[in-house]
N, CA, C and O atoms as a Maestro MAE file, in Angstrom:
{
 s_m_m2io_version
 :::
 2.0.0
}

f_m_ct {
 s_m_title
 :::
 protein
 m_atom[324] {
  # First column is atom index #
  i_m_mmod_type
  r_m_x_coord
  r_m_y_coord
  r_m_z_coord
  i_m_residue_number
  s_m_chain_name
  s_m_pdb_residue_name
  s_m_pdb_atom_name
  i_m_atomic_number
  :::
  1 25 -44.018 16.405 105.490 1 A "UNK " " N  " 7
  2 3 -44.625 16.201 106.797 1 A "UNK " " CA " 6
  3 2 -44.832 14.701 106.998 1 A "UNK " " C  " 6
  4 15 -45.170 13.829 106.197 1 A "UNK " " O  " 8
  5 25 -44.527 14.652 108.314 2 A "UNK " " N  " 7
  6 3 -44.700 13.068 108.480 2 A "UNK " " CA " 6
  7 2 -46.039 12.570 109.240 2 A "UNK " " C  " 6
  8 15 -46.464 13.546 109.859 2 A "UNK " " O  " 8
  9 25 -46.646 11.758 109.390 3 A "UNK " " N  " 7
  10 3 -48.103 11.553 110.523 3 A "UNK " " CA " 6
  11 2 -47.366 12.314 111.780 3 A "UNK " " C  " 6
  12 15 -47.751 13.418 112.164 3 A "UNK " " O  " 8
  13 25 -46.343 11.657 112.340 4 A "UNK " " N  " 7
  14 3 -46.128 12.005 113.786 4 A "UNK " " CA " 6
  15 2 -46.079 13.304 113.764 4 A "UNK " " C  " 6
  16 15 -46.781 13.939 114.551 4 A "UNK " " O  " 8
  17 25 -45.205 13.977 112.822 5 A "UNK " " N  " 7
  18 3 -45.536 15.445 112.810 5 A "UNK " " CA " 6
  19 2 -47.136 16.159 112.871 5 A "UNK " " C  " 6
  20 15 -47.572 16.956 113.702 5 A "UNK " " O  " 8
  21 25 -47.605 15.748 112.048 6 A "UNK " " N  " 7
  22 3 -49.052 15.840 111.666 6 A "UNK " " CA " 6
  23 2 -49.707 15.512 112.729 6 A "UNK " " C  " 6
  24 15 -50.364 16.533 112.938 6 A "UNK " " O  " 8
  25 25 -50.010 14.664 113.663 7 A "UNK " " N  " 7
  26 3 -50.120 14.342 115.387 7 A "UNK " " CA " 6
  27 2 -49.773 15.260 115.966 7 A "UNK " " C  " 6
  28 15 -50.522 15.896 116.707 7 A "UNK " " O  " 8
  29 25 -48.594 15.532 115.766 8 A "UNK " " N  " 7
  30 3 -48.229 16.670 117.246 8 A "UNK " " CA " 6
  31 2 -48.929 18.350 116.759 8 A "UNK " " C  " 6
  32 15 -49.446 19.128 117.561 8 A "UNK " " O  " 8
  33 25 -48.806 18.536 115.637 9 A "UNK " " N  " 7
  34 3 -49.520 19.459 114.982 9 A "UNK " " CA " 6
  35 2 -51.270 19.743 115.093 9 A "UNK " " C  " 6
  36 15 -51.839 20.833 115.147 9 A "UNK " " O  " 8
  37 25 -51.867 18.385 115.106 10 A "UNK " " N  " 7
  38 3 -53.169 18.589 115.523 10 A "UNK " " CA " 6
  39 2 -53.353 18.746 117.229 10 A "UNK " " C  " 6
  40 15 -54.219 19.394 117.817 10 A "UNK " " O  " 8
  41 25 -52.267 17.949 117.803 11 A "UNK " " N  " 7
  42 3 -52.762 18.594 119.282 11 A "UNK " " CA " 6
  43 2 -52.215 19.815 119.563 11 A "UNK " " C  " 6
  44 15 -52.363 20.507 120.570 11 A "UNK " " O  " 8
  45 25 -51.669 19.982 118.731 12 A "UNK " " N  " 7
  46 3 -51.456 21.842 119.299 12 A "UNK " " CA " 6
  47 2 -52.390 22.512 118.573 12 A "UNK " " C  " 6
  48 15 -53.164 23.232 119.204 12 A "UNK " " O  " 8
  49 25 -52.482 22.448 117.532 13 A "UNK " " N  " 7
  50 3 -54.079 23.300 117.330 13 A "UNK " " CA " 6
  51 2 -55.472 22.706 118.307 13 A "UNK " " C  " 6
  52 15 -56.511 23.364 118.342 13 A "UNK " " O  " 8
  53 25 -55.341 21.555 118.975 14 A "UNK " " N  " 7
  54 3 -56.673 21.784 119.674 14 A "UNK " " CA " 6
  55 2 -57.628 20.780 119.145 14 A "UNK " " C  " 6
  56 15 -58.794 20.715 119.534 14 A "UNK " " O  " 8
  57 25 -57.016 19.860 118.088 15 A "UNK " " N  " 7
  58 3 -58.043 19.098 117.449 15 A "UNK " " CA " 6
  59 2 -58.129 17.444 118.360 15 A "UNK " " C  " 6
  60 15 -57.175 17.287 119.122 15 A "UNK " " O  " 8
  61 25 -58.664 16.833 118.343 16 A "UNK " " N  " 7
  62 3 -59.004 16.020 119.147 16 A "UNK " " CA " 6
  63 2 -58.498 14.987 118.237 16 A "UNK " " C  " 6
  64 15 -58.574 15.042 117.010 16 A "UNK " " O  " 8
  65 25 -57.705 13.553 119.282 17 A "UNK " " N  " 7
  66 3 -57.346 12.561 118.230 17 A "UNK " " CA " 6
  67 2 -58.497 11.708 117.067 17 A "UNK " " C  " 6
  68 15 -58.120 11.216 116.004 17 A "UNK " " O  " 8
  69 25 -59.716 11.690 117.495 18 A "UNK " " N  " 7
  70 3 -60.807 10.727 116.949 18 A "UNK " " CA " 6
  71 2 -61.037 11.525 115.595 18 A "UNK " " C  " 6
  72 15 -61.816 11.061 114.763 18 A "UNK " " O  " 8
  73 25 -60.238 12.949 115.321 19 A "UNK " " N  " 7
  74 3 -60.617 13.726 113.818 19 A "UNK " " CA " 6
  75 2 -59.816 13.452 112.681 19 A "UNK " " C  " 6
  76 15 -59.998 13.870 111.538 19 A "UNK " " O  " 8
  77 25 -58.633 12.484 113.226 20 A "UNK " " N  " 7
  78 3 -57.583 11.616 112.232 20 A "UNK " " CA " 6
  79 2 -58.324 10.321 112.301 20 A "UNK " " C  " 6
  80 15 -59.107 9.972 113.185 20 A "UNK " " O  " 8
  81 25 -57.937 9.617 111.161 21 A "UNK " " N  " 7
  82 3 -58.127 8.316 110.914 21 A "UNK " " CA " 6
  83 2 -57.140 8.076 109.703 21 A "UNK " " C  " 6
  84 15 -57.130 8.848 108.744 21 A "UNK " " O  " 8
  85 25 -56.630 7.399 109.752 22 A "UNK " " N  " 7
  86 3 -55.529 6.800 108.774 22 A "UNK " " CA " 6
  87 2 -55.662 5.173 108.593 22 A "UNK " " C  " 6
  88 15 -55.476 4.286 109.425 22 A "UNK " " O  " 8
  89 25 -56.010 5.102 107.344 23 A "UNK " " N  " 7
  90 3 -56.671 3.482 106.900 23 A "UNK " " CA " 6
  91 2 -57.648 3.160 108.104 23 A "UNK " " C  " 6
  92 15 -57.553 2.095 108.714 23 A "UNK " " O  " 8
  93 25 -58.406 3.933 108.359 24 A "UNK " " N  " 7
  94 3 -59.917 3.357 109.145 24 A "UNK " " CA " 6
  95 2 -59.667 3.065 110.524 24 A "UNK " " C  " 6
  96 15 -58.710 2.305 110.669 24 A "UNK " " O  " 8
  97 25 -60.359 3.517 111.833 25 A "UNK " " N  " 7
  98 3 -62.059 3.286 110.564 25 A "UNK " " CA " 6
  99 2 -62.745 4.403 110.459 25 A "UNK " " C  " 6
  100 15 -62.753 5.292 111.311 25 A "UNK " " O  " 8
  101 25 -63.422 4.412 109.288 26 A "UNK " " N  " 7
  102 3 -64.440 5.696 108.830 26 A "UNK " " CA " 6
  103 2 -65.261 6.194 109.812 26 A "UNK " " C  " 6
  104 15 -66.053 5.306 110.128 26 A "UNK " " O  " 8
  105 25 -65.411 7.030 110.335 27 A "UNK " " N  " 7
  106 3 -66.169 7.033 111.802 27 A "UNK " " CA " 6
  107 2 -66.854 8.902 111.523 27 A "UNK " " C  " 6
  108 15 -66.124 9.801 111.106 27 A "UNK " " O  " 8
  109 25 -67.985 9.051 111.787 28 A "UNK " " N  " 7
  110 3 -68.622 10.376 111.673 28 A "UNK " " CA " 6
  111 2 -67.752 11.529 112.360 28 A "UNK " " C  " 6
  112 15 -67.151 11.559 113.434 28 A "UNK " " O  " 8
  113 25 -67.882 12.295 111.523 29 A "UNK " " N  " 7
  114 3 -66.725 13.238 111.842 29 A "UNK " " CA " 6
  115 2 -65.166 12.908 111.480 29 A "UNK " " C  " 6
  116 15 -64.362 13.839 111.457 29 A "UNK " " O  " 8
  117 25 -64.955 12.232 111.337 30 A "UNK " " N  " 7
  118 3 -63.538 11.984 110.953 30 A "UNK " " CA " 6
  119 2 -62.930 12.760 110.091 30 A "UNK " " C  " 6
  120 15 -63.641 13.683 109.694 30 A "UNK " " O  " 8
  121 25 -61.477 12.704 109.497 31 A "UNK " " N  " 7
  122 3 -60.729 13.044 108.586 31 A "UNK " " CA " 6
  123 2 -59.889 11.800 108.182 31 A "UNK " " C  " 6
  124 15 -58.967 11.282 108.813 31 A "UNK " " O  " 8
  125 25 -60.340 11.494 107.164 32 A "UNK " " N  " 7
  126 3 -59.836 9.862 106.564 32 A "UNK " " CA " 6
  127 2 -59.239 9.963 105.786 32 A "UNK " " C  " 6
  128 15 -59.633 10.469 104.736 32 A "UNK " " O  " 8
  129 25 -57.590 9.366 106.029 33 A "UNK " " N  " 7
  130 3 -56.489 9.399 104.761 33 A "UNK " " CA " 6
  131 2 -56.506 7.639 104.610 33 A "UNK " " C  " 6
  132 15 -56.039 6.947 105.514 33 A "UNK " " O  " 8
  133 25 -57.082 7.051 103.398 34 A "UNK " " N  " 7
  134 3 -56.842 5.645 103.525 34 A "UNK " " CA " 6
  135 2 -56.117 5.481 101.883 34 A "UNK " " C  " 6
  136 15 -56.322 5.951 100.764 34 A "UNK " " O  " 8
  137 25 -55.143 4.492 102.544 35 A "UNK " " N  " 7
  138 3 -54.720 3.606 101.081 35 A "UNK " " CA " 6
  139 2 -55.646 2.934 99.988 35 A "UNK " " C  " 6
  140 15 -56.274 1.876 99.969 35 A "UNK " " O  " 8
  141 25 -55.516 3.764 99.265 36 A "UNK " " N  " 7
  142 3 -56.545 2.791 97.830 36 A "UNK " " CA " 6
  143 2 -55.891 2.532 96.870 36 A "UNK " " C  " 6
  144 15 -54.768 3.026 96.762 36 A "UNK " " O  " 8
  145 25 -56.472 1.573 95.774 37 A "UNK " " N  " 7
  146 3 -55.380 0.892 94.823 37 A "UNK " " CA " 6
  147 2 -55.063 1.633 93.873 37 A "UNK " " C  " 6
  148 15 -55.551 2.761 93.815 37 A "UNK " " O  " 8
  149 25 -54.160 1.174 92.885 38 A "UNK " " N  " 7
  150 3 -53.340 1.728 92.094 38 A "UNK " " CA " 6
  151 2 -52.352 2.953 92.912 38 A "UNK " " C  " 6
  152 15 -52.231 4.029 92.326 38 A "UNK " " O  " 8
  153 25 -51.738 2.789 94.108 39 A "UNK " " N  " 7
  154 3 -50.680 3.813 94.735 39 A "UNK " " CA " 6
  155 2 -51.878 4.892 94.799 39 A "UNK " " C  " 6
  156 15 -51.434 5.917 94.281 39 A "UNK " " O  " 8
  157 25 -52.826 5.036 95.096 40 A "UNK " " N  " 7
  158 3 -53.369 6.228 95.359 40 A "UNK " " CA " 6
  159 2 -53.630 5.965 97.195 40 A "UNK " " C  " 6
  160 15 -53.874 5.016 97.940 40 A "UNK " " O  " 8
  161 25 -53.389 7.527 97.313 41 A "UNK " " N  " 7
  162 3 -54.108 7.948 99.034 41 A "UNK " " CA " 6
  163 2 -55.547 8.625 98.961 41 A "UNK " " C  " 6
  164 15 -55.539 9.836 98.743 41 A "UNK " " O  " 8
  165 25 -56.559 8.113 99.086 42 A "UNK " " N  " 7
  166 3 -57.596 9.098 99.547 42 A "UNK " " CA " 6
  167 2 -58.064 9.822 100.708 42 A "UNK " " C  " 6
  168 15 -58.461 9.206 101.698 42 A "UNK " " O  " 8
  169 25 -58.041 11.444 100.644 43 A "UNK " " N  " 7
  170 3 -58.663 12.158 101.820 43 A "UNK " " CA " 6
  171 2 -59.657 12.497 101.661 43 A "UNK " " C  " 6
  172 15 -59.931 13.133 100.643 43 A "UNK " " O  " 8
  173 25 -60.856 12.121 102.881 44 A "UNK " " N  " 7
  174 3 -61.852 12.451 102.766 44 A "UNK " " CA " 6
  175 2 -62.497 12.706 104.408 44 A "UNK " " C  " 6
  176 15 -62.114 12.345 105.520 44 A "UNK " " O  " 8
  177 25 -63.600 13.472 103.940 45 A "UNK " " N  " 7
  178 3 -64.045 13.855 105.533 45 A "UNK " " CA " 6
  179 2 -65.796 13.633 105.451 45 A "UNK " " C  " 6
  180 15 -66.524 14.266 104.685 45 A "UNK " " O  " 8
  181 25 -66.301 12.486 106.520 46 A "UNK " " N  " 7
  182 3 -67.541 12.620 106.299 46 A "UNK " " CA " 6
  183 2 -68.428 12.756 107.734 46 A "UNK " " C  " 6
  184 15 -68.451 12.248 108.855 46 A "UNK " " O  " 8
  185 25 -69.071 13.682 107.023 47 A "UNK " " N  " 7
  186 3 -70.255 14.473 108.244 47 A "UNK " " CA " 6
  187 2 -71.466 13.886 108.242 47 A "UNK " " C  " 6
  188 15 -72.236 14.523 108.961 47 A "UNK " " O  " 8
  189 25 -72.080 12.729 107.628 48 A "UNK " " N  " 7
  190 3 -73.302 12.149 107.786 48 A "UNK " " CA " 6
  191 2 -73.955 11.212 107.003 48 A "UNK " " C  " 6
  192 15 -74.835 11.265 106.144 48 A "UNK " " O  " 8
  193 25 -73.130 10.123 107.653 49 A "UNK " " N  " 7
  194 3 -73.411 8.748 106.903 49 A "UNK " " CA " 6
  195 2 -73.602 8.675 105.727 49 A "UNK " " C  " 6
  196 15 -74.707 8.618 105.187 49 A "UNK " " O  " 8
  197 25 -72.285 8.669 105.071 50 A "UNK " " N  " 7
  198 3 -71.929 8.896 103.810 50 A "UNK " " CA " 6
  199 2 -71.583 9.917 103.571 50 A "UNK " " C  " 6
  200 15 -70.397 10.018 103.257 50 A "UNK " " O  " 8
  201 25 -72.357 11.058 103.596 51 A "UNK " " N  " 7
  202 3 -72.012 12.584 103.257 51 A "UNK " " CA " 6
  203 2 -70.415 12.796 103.643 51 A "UNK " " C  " 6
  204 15 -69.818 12.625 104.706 51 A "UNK " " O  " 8
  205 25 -69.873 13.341 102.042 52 A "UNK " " N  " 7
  206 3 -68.527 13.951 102.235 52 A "UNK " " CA " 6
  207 2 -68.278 15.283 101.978 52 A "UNK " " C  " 6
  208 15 -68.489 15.733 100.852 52 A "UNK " " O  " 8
  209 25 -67.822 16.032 102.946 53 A "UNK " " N  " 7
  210 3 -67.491 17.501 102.595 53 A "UNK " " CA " 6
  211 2 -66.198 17.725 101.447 53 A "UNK " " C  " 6
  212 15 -66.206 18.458 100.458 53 A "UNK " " O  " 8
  213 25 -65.153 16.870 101.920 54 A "UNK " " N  " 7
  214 3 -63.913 16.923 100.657 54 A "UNK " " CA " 6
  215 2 -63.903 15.716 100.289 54 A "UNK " " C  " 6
  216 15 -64.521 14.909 100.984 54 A "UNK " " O  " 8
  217 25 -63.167 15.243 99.041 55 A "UNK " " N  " 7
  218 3 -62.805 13.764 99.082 55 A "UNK " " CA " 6
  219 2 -61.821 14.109 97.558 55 A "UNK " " C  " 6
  220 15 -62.180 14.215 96.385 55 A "UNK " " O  " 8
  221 25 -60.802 14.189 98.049 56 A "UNK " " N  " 7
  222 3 -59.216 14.496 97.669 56 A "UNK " " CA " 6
  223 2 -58.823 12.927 97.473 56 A "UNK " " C  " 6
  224 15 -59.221 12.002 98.181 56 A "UNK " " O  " 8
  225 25 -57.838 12.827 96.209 57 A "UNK " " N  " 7
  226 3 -56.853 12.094 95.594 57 A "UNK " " CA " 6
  227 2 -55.078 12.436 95.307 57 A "UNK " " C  " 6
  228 15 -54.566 13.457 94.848 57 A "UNK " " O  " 8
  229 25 -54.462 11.216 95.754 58 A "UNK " " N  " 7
  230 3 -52.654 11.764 95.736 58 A "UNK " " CA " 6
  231 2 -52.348 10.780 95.461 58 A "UNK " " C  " 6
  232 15 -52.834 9.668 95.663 58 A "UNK " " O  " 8
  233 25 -51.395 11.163 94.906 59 A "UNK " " N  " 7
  234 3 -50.073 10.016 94.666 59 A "UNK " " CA " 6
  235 2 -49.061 9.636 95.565 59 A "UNK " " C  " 6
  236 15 -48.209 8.748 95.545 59 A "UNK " " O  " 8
  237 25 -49.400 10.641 96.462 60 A "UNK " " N  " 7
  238 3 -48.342 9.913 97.889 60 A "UNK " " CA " 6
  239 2 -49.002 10.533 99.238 60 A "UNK " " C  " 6
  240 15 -49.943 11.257 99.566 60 A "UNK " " O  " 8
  241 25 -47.969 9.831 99.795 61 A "UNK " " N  " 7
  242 3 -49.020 9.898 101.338 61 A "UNK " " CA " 6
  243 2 -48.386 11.419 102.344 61 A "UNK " " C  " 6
  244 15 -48.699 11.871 103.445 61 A "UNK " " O  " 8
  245 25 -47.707 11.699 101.631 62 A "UNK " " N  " 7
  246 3 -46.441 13.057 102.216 62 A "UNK " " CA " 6
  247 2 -47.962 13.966 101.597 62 A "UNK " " C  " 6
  248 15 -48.710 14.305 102.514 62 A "UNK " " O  " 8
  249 25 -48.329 14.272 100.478 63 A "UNK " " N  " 7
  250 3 -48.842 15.141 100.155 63 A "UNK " " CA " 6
  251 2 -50.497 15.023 100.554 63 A "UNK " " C  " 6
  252 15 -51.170 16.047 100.434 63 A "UNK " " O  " 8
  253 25 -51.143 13.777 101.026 64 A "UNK " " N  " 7
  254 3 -52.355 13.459 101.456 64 A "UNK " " CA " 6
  255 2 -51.885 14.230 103.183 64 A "UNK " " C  " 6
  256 15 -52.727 14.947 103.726 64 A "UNK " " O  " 8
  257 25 -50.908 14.050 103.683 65 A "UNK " " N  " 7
  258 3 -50.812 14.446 104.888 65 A "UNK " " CA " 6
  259 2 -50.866 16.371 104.882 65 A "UNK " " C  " 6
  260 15 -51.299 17.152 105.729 65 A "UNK " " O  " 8
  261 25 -50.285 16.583 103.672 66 A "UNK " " N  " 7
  262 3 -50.087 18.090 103.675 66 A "UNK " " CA " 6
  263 2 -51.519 18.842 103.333 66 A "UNK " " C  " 6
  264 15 -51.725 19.949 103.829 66 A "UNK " " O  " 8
  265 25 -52.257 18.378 102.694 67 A "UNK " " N  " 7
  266 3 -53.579 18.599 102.562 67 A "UNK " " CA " 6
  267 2 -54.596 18.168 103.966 67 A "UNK " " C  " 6
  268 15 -55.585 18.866 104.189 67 A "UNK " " O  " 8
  269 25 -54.372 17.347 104.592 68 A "UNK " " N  " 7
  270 3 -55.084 17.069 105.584 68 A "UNK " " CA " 6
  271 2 -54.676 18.131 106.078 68 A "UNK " " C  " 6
  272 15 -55.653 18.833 106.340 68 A "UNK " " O  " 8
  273 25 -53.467 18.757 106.419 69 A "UNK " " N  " 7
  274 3 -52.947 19.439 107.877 69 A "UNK " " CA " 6
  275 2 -53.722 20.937 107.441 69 A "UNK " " C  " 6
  276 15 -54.089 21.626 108.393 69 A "UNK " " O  " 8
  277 25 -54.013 21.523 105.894 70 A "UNK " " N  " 7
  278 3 -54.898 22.444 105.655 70 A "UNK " " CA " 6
  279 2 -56.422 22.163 105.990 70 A "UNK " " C  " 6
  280 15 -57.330 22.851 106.455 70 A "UNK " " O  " 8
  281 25 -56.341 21.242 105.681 71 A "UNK " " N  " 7
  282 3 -57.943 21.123 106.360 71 A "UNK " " CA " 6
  283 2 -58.165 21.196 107.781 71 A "UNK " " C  " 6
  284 15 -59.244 21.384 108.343 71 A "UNK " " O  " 8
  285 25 -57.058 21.032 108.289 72 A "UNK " " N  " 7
  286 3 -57.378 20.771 110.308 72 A "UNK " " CA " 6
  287 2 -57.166 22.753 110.809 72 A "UNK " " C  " 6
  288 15 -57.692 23.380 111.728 72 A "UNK " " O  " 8
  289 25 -56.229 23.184 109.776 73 A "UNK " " N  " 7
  290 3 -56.020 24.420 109.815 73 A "UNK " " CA " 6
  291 2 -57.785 25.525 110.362 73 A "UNK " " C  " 6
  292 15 -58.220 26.214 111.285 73 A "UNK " " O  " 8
  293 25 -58.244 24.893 108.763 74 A "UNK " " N  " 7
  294 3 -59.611 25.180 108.762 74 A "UNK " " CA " 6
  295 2 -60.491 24.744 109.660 74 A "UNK " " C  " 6
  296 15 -61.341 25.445 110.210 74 A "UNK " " O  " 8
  297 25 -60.305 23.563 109.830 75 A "UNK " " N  " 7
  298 3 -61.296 23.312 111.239 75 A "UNK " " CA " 6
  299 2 -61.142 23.635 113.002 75 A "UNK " " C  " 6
  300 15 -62.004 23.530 113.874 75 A "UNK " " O  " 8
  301 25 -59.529 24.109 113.125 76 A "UNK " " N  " 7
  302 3 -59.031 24.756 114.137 76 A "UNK " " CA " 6
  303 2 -60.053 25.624 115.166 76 A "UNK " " C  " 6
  304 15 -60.096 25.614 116.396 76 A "UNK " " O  " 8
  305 25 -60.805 26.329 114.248 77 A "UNK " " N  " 7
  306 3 -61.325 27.472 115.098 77 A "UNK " " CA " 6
  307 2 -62.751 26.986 115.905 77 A "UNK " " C  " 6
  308 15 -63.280 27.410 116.932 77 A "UNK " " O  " 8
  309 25 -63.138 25.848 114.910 78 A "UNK " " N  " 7
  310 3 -64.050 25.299 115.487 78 A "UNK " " CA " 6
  311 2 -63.740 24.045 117.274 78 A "UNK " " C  " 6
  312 15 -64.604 23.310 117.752 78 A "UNK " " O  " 8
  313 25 -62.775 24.169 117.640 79 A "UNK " " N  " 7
  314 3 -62.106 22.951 118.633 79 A "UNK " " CA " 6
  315 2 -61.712 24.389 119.819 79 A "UNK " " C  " 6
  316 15 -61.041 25.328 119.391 79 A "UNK " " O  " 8
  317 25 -62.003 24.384 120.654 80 A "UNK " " N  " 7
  318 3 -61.474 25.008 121.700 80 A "UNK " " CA " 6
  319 2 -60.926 24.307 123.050 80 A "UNK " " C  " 6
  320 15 -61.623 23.461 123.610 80 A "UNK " " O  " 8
  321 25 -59.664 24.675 123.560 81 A "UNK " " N  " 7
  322 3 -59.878 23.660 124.870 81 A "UNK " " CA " 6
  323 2 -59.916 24.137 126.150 81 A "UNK " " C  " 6
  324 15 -60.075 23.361 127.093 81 A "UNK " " O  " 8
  :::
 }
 m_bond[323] {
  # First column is bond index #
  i_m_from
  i_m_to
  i_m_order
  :::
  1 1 2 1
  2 2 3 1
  3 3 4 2
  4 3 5 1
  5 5 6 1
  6 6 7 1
  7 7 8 2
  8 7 9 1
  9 9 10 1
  10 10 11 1
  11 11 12 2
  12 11 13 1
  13 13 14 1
  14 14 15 1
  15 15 16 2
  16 15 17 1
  17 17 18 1
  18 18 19 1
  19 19 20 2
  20 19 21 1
  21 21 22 1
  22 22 23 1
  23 23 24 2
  24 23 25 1
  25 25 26 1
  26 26 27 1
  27 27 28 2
  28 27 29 1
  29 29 30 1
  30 30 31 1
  31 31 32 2
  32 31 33 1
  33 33 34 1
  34 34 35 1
  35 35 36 2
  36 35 37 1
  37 37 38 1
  38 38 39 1
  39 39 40 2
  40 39 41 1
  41 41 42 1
  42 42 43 1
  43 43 44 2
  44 43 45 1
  45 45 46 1
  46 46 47 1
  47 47 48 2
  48 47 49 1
  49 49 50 1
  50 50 51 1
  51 51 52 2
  52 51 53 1
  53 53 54 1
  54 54 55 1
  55 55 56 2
  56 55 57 1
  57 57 58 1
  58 58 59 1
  59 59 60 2
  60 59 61 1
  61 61 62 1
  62 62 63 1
  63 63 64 2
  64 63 65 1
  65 65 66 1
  66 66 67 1
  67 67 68 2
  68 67 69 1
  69 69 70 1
  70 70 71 1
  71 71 72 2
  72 71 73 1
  73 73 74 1
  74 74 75 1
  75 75 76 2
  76 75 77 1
  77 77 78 1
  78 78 79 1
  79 79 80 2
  80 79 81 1
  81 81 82 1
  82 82 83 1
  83 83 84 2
  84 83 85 1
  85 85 86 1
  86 86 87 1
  87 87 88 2
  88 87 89 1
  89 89 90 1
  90 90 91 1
  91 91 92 2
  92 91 93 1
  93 93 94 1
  94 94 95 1
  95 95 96 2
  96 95 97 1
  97 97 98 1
  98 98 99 1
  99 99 100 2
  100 99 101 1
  101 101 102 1
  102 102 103 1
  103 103 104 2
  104 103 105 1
  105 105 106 1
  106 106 107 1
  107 107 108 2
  108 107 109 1
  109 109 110 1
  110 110 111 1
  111 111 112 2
  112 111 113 1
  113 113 114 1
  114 114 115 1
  115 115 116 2
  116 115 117 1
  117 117 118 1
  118 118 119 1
  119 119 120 2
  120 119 121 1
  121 121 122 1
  122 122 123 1
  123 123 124 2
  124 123 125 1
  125 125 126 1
  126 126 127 1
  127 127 128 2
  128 127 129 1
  129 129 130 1
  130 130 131 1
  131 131 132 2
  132 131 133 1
  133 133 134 1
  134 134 135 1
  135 135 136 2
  136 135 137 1
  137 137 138 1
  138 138 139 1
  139 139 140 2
  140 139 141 1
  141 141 142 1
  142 142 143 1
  143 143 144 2
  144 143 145 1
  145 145 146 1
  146 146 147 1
  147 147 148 2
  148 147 149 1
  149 149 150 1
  150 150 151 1
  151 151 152 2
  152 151 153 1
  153 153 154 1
  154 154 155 1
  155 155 156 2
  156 155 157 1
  157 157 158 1
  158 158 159 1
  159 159 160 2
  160 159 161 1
  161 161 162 1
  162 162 163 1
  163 163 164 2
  164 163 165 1
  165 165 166 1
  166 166 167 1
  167 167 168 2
  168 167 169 1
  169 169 170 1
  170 170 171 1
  171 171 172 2
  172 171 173 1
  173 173 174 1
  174 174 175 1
  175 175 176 2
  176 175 177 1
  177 177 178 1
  178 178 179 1
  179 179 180 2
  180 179 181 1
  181 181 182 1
  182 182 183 1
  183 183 184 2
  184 183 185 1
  185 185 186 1
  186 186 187 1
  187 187 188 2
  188 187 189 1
  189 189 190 1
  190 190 191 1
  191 191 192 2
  192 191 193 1
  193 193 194 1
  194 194 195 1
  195 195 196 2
  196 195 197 1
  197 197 198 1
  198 198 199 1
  199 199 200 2
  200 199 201 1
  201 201 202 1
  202 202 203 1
  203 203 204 2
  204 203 205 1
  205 205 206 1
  206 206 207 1
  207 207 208 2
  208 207 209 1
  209 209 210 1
  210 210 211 1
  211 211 212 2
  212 211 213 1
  213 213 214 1
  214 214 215 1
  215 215 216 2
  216 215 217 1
  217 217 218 1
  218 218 219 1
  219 219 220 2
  220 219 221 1
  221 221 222 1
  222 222 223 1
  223 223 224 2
  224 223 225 1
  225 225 226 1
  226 226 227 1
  227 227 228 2
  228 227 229 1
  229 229 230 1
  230 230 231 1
  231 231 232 2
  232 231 233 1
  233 233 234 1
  234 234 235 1
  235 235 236 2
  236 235 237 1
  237 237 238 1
  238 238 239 1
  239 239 240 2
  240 239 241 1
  241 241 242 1
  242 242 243 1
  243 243 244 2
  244 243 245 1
  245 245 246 1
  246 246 247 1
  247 247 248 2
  248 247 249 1
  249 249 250 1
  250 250 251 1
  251 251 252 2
  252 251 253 1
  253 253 254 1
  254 254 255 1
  255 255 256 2
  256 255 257 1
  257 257 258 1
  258 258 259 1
  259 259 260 2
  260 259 261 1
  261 261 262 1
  262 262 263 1
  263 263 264 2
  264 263 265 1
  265 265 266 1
  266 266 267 1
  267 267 268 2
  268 267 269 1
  269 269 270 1
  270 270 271 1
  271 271 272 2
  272 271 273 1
  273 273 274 1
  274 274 275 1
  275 275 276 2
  276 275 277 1
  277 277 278 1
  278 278 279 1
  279 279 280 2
  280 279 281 1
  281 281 282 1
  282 282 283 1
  283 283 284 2
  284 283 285 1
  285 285 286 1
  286 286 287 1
  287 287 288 2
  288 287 289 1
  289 289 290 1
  290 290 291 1
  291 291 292 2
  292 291 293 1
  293 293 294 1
  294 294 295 1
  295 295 296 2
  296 295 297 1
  297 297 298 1
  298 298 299 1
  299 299 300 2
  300 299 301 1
  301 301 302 1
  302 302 303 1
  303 303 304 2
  304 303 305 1
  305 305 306 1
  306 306 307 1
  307 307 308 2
  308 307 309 1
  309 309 310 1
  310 310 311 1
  311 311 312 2
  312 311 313 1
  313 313 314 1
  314 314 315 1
  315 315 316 2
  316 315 317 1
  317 317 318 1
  318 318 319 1
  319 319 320 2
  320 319 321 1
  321 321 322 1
  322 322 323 1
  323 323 324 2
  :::
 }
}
């Protein structure tokens, strides 16, 4: 999966663009895939200044995207339009 895929995928489920963030910025509510060192991607999602519900580690950014797109899965039902 590619972002753009992953884009067109969240607006068809209904999710709003401000629930991606890719390398920042960290913003409440978000879903944050950022580059960290040593080749790692971190996903993480935080609900309250600081507070993280997941906070996932990868070795590439194909598979940080494929895990995000399960998580938006899950948050789907909550987004109506």
């Amino acid at each position: 999966m590619t972002l753009d895929e992953l884009t067109k995928e969240l607006n068809e489920l209904g999710i709003p663009p401000k629930w991606l963030s890719v390398n920042g910025p960290d913003s409440f509510g978000a879903n944050v895939i950022h580059y960290e060192y040593n080749n790692m991607w971190r996903v993480y999602h935080i609900v309250d200044y600081g507070t993280l519900v997941y906070d996932e580690w990868f070795g590439n950014f194909e598979d940080a995207l494929a895990y995000t797109y399960q998580q938006a899965l899950k948050a789907a039902p909550h987004y109506s339009r």
